[in-house]
C-alpha positions as CSV (number, residue, x, y, z in Angstrom):
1,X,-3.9,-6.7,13.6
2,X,-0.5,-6.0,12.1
3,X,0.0,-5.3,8.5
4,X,3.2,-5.6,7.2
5,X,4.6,-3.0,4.3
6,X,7.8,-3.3,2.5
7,X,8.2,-0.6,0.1
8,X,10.3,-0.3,-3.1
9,X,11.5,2.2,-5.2
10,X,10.4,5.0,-5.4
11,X,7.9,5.1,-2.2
12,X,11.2,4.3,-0.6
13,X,13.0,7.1,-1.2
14,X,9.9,9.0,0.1
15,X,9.4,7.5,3.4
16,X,13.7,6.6,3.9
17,X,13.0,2.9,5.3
18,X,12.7,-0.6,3.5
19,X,9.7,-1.9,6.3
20,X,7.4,-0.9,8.8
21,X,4.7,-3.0,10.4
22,X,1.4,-0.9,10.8
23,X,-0.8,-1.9,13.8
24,X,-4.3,-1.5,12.4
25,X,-8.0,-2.2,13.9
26,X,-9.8,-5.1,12.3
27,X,-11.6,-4.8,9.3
28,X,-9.6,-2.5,7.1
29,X,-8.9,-2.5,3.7
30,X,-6.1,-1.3,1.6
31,X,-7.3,2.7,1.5
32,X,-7.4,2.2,5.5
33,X,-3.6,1.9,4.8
34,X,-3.1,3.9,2.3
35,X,-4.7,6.7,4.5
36,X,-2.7,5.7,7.7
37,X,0.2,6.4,5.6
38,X,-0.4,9.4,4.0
39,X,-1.1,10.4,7.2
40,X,2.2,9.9,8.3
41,X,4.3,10.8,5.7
42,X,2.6,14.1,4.3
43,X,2.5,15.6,0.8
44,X,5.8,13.7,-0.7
45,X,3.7,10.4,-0.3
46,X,0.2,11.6,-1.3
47,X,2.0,13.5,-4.4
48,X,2.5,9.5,-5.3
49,X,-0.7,8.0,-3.9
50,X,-3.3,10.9,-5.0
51,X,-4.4,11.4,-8.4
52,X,-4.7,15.0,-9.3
53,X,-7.8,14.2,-11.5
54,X,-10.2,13.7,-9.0
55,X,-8.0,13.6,-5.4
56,X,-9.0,9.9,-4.8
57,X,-6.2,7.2,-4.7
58,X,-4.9,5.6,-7.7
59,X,-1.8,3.5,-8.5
60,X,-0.7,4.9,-11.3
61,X,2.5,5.8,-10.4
62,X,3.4,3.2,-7.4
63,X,2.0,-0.6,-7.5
64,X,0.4,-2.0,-4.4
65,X,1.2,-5.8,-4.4
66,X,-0.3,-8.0,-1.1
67,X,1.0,-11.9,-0.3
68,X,-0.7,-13.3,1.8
69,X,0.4,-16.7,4.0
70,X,-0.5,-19.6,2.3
71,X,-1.1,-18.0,-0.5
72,X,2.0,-18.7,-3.5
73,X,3.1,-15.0,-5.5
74,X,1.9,-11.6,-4.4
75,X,-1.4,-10.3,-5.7
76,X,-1.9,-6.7,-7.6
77,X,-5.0,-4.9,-5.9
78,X,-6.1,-4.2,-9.6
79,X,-6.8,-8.1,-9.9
80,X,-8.4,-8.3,-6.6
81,X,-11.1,-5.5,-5.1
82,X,-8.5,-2.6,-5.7
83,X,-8.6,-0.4,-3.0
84,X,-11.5,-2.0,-1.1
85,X,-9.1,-4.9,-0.9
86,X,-9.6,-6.6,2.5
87,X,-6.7,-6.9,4.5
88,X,-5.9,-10.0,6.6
89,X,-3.4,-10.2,9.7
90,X,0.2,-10.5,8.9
91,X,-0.1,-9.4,5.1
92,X,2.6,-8.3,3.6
93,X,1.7,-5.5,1.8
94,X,4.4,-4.3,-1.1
95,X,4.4,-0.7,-3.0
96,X,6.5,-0.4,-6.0
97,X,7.3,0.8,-9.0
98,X,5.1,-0.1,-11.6
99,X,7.2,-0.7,-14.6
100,X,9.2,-3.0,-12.6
């Protein structure tokens, strides 16, 4: 399945591209992704993604929006199953500043 991620400031800076499409097994939810990620960028995206608390994942400093087709407006994990979040085919998933 491919999941689509468009990041915005400041994950951008971090990983230096606007877009990626991530071609995940089926079943996953937004840690899956979030893990794939870090993964593949390292410590400057975990510093982001990783709360020093307790070393679980937290969005206090980046926003993780989904849209989803046929669905009107992008979705905030918080308002959904946060991280256990199931993710369909062909989501967009967004990570953003959350202030903006």
């Amino acid at each position: 399945m491919n999941i689509n991620v468009k990041y915005l400031f400041p994950i951008k800076k971090i990983v230096g591209r606007d877009c990626e499409t991530f071609e995940m097994n089926q079943d996953i939810n937004v840690a899956n992704l979030v893990e794939e990620m870090a993964l593949k960028y390292g410590e400057g995206f975990k510093k982001f993604m990783v709360s020093s608390e307790n070393g679980k994942f937290t969005t206090g400093r980046v926003s993780i929006g989904i849209q989803r087709e046929g669905v009107i407006g992008t979705k905030r994990i918080e308002f959904l199953n946060g991280f256990d979040t199931r993710l369909m085919n062909q989501d967009l998933v967004l990570l953003y500043n959350p202030h903006a």
